[in-house]
C-alpha positions in Angstrom: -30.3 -36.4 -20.9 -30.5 -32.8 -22.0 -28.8 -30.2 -19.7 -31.6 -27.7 -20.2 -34.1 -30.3 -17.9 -31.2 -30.4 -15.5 -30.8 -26.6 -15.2 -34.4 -26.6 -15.1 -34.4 -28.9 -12.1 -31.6 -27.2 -10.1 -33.4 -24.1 -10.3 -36.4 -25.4 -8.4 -33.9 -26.9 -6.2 -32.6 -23.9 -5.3 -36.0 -21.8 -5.2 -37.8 -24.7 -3.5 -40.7 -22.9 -5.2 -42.1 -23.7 -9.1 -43.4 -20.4 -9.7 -39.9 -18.1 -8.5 -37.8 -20.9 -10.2 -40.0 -20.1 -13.6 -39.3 -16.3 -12.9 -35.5 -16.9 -12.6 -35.5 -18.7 -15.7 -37.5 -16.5 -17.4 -39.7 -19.4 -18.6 -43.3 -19.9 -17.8 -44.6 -21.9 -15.2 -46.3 -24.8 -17.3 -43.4 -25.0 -19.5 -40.9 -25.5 -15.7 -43.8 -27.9 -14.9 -43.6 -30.0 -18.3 -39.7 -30.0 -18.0 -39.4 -31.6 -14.4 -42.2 -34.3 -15.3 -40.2 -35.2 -18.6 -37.0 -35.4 -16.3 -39.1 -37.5 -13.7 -40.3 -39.5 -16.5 -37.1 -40.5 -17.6 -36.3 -41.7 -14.5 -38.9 -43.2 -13.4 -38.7 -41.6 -9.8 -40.8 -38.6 -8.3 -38.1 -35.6 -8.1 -40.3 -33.4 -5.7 -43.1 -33.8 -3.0 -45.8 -31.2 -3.6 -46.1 -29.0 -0.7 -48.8 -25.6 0.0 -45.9 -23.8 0.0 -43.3 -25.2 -2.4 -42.1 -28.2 -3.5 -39.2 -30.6 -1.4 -36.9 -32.9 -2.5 -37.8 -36.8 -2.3 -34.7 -39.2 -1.6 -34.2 -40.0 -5.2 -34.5 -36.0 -5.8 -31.5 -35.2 -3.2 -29.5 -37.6 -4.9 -29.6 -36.1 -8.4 -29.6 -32.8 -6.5 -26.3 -33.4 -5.3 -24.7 -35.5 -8.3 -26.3 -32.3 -11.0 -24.7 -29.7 -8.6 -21.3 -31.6 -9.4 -22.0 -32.0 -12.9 -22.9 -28.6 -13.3 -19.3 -27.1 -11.5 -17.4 -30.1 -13.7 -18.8 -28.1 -17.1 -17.8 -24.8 -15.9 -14.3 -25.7 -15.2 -14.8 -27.6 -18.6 -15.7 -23.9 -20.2 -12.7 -22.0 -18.6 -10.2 -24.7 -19.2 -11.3 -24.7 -23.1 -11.5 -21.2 -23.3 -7.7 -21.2 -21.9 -6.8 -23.7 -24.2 -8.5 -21.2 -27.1 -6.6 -18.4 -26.2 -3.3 -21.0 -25.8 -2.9 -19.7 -21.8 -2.7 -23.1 -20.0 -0.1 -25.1 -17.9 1.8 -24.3 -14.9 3.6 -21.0 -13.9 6.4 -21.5 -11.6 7.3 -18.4 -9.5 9.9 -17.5 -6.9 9.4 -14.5 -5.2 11.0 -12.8 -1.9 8.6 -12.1 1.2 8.0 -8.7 0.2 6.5 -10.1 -2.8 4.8 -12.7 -1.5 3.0 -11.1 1.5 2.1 -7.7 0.0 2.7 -7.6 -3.3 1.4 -11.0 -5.1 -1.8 -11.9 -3.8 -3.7 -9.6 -5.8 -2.2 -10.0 -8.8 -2.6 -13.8 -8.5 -6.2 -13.4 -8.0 -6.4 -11.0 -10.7 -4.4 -13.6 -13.5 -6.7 -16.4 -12.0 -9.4 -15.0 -13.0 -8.6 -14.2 -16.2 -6.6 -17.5 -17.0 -8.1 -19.8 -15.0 -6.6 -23.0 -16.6 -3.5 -21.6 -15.5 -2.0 -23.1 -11.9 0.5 -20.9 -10.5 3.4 -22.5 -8.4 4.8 -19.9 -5.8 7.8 -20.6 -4.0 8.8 -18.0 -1.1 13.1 -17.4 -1.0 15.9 -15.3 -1.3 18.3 -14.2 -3.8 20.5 -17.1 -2.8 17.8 -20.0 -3.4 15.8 -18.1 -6.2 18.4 -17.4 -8.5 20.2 -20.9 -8.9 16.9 -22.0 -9.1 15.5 -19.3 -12.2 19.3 -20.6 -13.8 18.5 -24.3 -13.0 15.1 -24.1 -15.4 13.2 -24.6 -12.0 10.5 -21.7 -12.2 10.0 -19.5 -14.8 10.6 -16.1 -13.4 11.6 -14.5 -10.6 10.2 -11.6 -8.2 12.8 -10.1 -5.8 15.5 -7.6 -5.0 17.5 -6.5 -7.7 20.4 -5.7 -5.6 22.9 -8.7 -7.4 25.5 -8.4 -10.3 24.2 -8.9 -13.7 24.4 -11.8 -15.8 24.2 -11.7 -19.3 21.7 -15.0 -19.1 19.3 -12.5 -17.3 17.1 -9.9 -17.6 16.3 -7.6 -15.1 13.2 -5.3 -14.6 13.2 -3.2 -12.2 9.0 -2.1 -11.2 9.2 -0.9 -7.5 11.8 1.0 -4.9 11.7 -0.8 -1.8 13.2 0.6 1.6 14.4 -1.5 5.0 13.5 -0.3 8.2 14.1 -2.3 11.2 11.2 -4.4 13.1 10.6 -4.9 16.6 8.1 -6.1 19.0 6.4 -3.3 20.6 7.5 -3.8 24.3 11.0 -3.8 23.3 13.0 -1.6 25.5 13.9 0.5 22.0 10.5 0.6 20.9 10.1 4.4 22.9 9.5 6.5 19.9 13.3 8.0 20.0 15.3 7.5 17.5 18.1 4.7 17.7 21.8 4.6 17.0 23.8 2.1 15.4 25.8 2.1 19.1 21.9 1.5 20.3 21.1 -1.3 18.1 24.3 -3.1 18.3 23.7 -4.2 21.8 21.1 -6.4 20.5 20.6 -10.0 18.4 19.0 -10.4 15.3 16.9 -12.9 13.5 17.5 -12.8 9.8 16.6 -14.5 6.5 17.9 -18.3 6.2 20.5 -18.1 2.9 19.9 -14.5 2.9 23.5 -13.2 2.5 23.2 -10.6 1.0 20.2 -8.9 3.8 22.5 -10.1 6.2 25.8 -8.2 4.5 24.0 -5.4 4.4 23.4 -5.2 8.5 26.9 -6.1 8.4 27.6 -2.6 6.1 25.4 -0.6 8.2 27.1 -1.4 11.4 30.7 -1.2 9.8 30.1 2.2 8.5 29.3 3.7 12.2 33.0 1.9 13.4 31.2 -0.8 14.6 31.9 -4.4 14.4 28.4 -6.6 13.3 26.2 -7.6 15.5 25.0 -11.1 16.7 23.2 -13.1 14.3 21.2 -15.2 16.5 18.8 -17.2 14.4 18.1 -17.4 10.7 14.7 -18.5 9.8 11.7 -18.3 7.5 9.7 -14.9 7.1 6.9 -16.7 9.0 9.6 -18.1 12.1 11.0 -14.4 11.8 7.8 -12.4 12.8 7.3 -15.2 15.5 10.5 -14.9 17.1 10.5 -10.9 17.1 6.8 -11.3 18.9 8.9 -13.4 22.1 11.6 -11.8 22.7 14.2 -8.5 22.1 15.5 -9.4 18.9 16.0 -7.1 15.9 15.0 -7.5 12.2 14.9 -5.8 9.1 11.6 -5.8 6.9 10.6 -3.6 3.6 8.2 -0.8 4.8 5.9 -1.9 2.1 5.2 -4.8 4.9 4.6 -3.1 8.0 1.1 -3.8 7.3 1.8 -7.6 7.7 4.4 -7.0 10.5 1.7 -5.4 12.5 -0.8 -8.2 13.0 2.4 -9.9 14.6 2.3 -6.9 16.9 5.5 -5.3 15.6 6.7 -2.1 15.2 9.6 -0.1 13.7 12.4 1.3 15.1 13.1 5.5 13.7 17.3 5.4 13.5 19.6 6.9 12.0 21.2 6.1 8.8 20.2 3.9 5.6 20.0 0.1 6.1 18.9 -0.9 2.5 17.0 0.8 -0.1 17.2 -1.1 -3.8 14.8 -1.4 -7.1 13.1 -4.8 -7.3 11.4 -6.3 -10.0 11.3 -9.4 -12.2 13.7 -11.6 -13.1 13.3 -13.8 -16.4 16.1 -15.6 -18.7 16.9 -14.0 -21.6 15.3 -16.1 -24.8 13.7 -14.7 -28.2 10.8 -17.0 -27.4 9.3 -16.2 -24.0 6.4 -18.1 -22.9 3.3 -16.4 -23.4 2.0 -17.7 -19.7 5.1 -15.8 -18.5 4.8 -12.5 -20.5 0.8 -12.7 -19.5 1.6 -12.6 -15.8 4.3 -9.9 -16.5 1.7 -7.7 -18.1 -0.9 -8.1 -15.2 2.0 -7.1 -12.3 2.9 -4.3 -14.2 -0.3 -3.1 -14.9 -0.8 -3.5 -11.1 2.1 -1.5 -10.0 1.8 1.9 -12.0 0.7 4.7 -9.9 
């Protein structure tokens, strides 16, 4: 069956009309007519009912309607996954990337290297330094994006592409959450949710409070980024976050706290094994997050 009588017929589908199907296809009316008679002929069925204002679709039509529409969407993925295989992009990419990344940074970027490799599927796995790492070592995912705030290795390469800075988060009706700025004798007073396997976020609250004579406070609950934001919406915990997600933060209804000090500020970037061959999926994605980083 040739796919010209098929496009042919899916455009009168979709125009329910002979004459504005011809007009989308830039073909003339007679020749439309010719092609869905030689396409009924061939299956010896009537494809349309004639109408005084367009044509519908007979039993046997809706059918084919709905089996072309899938063959149709099966050739397009058929195009992009052989034009991926042409410019040798395919496979998996398997990334690990901190909240930060994954709730302000990534999503663009994502969409941006689906749509230019779209035979590519891209594994994202949301951690810390403490599960991301052992797993970049382990041959688990191909690169990492996080906080570059860890020793180097000379397995590793390091890339640092953005500052980041902590602030601490609270729910608005929080009895700090006045506009006045905290102390460290302020915020002691109170627990905190932080980061499951996230030593080394929860060694630097431990720092903070240390350097203000201060022994650390509670650690009530460690969680998920997700359980985090939750927890902060019910109650009078504390938490840190990058400033680059208050805009996330907020839809939880969460605000943050002015204080005095410096929790955490650190370069992240990515995180790749060192090799003289790096995959080219890999150094594709790299250019693409770069490329959306610069100023």
């Amino acid at each position: 069956m040739h796919s010209r009588l098929l496009r042919h017929f899916l455009a009168v589908v979709e125009k329910r009309n002979i004459t504005a199907a011809a007009e989308a296809l830039r073909i003339s009316q007679p020749g439309l007519t010719r092609s869905i008679r030689q396409l009924e002929d061939h299956l010896g069925i009537t494809l349309f009912d004639r109408l005084p204002t367009g044509v519908v679709l007979t039993r046997g039509g809706e059918i084919l309607a709905r089996r072309a529409k899938l063959m149709e969407l099966e050739y397009k993925h058929a195009v992009a996954e052989i034009s991926s295989l042409e410019q040798g992009i395919v496979g998996v990419l398997r990334i690990g990337a901190g909240p930060l990344w994954t709730s302000a940074v990534l999503p663009p970027v994502l969409s941006r290297f689906y749509r230019q490799y779209p035979g590519v599927r891209v594994r994202l796995t949301e951690g810390t330094i403490d599960s991301i790492l052992p797993a970049l070592m382990g041959g688990e995912i191909d690169l990492a994006c996080v906080t570059l705030s860890f020793p180097s290795q000379t397995e590793i390469v390091k890339e640092p592409l953005l500052s980041i800075r902590h602030t601490i988060i609270v729910r608005a009706g929080h009895p700090l959450a006045n506009g006045q700025k905290v102390t460290a004798a302020d915020l002691v007073k109170y627990p905190w949710v932080v980061l499951a396997n996230d030593s080394i976020g929860t060694s630097r609250i431990g720092a903070y409070f240390a350097a203000n004579g201060l022994s650390p406070p509670q650690i009530a609950v460690e969680t998920t980024a997700l359980g985090l934001m939750r927890l902060l919406e019910q109650d009078d915990f504390l938490a840190l976050s990058a400033v680059d997600m208050l805009d996330c933060t907020r839809h939880f209804g969460l605000v943050s706290l002015p204080h005095d000090g410096t929790f955490w500020e650190a370069e992240a970037g990515i995180v790749t094994l060192k090799t003289d061959r790096p995959k080219r999926i890999t150094e594709s994605f790299k250019a693409i997050l770069r490329a959306s980083l610069v100023p």
